[in-house]
C-alpha positions in Angstrom: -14.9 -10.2 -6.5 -12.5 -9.1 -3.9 -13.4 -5.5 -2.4 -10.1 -4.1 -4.4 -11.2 -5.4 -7.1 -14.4 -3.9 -7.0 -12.9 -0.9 -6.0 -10.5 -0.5 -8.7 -13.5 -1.2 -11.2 -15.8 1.7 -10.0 -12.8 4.1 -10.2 -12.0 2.7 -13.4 -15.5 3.0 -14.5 -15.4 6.5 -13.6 -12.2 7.6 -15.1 -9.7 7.8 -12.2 -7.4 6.9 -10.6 -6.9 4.9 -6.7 -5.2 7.0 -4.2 -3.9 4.9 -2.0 -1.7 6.3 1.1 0.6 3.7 3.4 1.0 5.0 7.1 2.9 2.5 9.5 0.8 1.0 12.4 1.3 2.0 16.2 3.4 4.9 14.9 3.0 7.4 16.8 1.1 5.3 19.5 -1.3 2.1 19.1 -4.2 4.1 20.2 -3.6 6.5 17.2 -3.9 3.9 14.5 -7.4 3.6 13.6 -8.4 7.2 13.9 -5.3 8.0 10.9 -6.7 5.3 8.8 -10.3 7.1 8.7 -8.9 10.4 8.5 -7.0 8.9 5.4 -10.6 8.1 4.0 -12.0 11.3 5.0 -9.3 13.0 3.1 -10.2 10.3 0.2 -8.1 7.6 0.0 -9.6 4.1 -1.9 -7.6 1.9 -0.2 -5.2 2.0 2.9 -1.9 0.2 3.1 -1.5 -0.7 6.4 2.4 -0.9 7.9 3.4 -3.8 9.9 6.3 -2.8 11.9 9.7 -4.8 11.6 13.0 -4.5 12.9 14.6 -4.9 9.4 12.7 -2.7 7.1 15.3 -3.1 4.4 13.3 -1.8 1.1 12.3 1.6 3.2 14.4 4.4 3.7 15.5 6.3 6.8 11.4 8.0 7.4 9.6 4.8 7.4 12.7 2.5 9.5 12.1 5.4 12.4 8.1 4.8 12.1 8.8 0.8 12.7 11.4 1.7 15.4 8.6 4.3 17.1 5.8 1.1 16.7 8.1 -1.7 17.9 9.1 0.7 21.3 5.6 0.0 22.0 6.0 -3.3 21.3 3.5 -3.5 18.2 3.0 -7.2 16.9 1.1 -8.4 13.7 -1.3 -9.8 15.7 -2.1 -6.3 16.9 -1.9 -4.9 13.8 -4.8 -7.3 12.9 -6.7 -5.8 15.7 -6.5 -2.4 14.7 -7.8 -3.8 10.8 -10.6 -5.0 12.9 -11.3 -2.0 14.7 -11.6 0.2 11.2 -13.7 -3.1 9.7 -16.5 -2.0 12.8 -17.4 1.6 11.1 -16.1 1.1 7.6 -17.2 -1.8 5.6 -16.0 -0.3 2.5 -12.2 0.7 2.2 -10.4 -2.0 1.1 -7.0 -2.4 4.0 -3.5 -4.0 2.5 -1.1 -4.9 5.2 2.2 -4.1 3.8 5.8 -5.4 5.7 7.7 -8.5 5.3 7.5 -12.0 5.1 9.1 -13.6 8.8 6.2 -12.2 11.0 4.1 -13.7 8.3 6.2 -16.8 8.2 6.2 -17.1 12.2 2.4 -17.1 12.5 2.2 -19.5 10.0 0.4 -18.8 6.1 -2.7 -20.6 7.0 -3.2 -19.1 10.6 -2.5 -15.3 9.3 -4.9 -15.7 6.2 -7.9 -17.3 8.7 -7.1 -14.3 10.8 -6.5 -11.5 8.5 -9.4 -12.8 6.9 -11.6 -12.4 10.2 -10.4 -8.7 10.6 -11.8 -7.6 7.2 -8.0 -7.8 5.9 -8.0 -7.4 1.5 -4.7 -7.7 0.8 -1.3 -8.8 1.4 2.0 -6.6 -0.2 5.1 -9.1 1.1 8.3 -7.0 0.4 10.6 -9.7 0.1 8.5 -12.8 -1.0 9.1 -12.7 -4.7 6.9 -14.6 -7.1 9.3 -17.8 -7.1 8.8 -18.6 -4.0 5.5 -17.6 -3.3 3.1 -20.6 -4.7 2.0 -21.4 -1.9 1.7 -18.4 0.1 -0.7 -17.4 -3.0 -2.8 -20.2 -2.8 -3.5 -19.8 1.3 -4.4 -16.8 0.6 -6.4 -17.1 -2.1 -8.3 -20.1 -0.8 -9.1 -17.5 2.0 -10.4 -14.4 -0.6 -7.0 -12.5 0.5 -5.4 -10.7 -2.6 -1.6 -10.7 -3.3 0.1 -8.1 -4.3 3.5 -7.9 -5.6 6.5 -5.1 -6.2 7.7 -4.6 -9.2 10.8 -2.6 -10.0 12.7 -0.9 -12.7 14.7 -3.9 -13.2 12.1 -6.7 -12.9 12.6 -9.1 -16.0 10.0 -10.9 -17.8 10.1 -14.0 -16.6 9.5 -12.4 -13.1 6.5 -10.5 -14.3 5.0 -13.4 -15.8 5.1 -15.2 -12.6 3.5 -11.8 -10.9 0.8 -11.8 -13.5 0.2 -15.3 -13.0 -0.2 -14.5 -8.8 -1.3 -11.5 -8.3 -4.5 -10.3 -7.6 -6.0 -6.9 -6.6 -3.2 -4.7 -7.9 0.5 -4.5 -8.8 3.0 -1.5 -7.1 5.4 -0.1 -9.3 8.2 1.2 -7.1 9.2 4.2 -9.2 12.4 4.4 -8.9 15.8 2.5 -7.8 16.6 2.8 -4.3 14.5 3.1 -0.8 10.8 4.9 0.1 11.6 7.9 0.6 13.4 9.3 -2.5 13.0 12.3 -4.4 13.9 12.3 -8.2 10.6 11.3 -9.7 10.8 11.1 -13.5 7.2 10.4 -14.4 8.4 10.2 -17.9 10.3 7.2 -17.9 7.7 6.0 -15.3 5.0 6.3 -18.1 7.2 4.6 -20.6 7.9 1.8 -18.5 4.3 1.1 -17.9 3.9 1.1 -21.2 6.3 -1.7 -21.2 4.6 -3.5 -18.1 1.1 -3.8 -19.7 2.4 -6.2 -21.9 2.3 -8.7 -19.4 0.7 -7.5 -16.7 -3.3 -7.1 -16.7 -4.0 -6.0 -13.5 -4.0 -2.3 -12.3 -0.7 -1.1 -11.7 -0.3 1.6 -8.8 2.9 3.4 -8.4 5.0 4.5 -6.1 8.1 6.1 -4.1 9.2 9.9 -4.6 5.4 11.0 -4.8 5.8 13.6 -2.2 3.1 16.4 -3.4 0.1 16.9 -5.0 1.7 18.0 -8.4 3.9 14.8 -8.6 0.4 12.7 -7.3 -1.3 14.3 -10.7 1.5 13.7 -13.0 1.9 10.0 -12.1 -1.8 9.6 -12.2 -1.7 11.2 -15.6 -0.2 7.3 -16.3 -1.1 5.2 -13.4 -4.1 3.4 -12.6 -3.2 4.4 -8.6 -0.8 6.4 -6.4 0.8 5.1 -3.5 2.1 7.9 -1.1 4.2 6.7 2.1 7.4 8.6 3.0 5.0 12.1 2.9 2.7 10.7 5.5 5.0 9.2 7.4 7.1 12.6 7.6 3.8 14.5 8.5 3.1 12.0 11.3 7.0 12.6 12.7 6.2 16.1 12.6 3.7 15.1 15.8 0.7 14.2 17.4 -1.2 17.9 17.7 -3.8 17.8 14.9 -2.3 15.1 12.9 -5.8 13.4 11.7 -6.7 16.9 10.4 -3.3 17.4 8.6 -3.4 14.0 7.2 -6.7 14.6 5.9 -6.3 17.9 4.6 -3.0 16.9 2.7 -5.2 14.0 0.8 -7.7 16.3 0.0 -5.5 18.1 -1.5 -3.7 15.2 -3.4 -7.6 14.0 -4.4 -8.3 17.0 -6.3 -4.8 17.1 -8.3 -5.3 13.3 -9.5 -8.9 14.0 -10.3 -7.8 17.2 -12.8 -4.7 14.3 -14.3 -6.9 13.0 -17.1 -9.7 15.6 -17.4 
């Protein structure tokens, strides 16, 4: 059992619901990185998505393309990004890490070499923006063979046959991107977010976490209120922008505040 797996169990077990925050790697600096992603757990997120930086973030909107563009000025590579996983592994043995980005710095290392290695730097998961299911067999089994989960996007318009071919590869987790459009937007409906999922379980068993336009702790308790997690980027990402002084403290003491609304969604 994969540590998201386990994780999503336990929090399961107990009634609620993951909390899972994204925050771009190198942004603001390299040497930042690590000390975010446990201030992220202090402020009590399950599991981390992890950023990898690229030059083309084409699904992300205008706060999240800057955060790639302030990481890839300091020349932040995947490889690096791997270091930094390994880093956070050293003190924290528990909180599962998914890199999230896209498939050519993947593709360019090669899917065998960046599983061995992602495997070696306590690496859980993979989130591929652009690799759909169709073309991801073999990516999936790599991965797989190496006790890496893959996790897949789903959106509003995602047909069947496309979730059957998630349900079929993923592992871990699904993310349920909320809305049409980029990270970053603003017009959450969490009632047509609760009847779509209603619609997804049909054919998709794993957990499904959702995502974009979750930008406070009232819209984190109302999508938990449906979810089985809640993915929160853009707000970060914004609070990082907003600069260095204090930033572990404010990321933590946002979460914390985000924690206590999902854990009052189902009470």
């Amino acid at each position: 059992m994969s540590r998201i797996e386990s994780t999503m169990q336990a929090l399961a077990a107990q009634g609620r619901q993951a909390l899972i925050p994204f925050v771009t790697a190198g942004d603001p600096n390299p040497g930042i990185t690590v000390e975010l992603m446990h201030a992220l757990v202090a402020g009590g997120a399950d599991i981390i998505e992890l950023g990898v930086p690229f030059s083309d973030p084409m699904a992300d909107g205008p706060v999240i393309q800057r955060a790639s563009e302030r990481a890839l000025a300091h020349k932040v590579s995947l490889r690096q990004v791997l270091a930094m996983a390994a880093e956070f592994r050293k003190t924290d043995s528990k909180t599962p890490v998914v890199l999230m980005g896209y498939a050519n710095p993947v593709e360019a290392m090669g899917y065998e070499a960046f599983a061995i290695a992602a495997r070696e730097a306590g690496v859980d998961g993979v989130l591929t923006v652009d690799l759909p299911p169709e073309e991801a067999e073999e990516c999936a089994a790599i991965l797989k063979k190496h006790a890496i989960d893959l996790i897949f996007l789903l959106a509003p318009t995602t047909p069947v046959a496309r979730l059957q071919a998630v349900e079929r590869l993923a592992r871990g987790y699904v993310y349920y991107v909320s809305l049409k459009g980029v990270t970053g937007a603003a017009h959450l409906d969490v009632d047509s977010v609760a009847s779509k999922l209603v619609e997804l379980r049909e054919h998709i068993s794993l957990p499904i976490g959702v995502g974009f336009g979750i930008r406070d702790a009232e819209s984190a308790r109302k999508v938990a209120s449906v979810a089985d997690a809640v993915v929160i980027g853009s707000r970060l990402v914004q609070e990082v922008e907003a600069g260095e002084d204090g930033l572990a403290g404010r990321l933590t003491a946002f979460l914390q505040g985000v924690r206590a609304a999902m854990d009052t969604a189902r009470a």
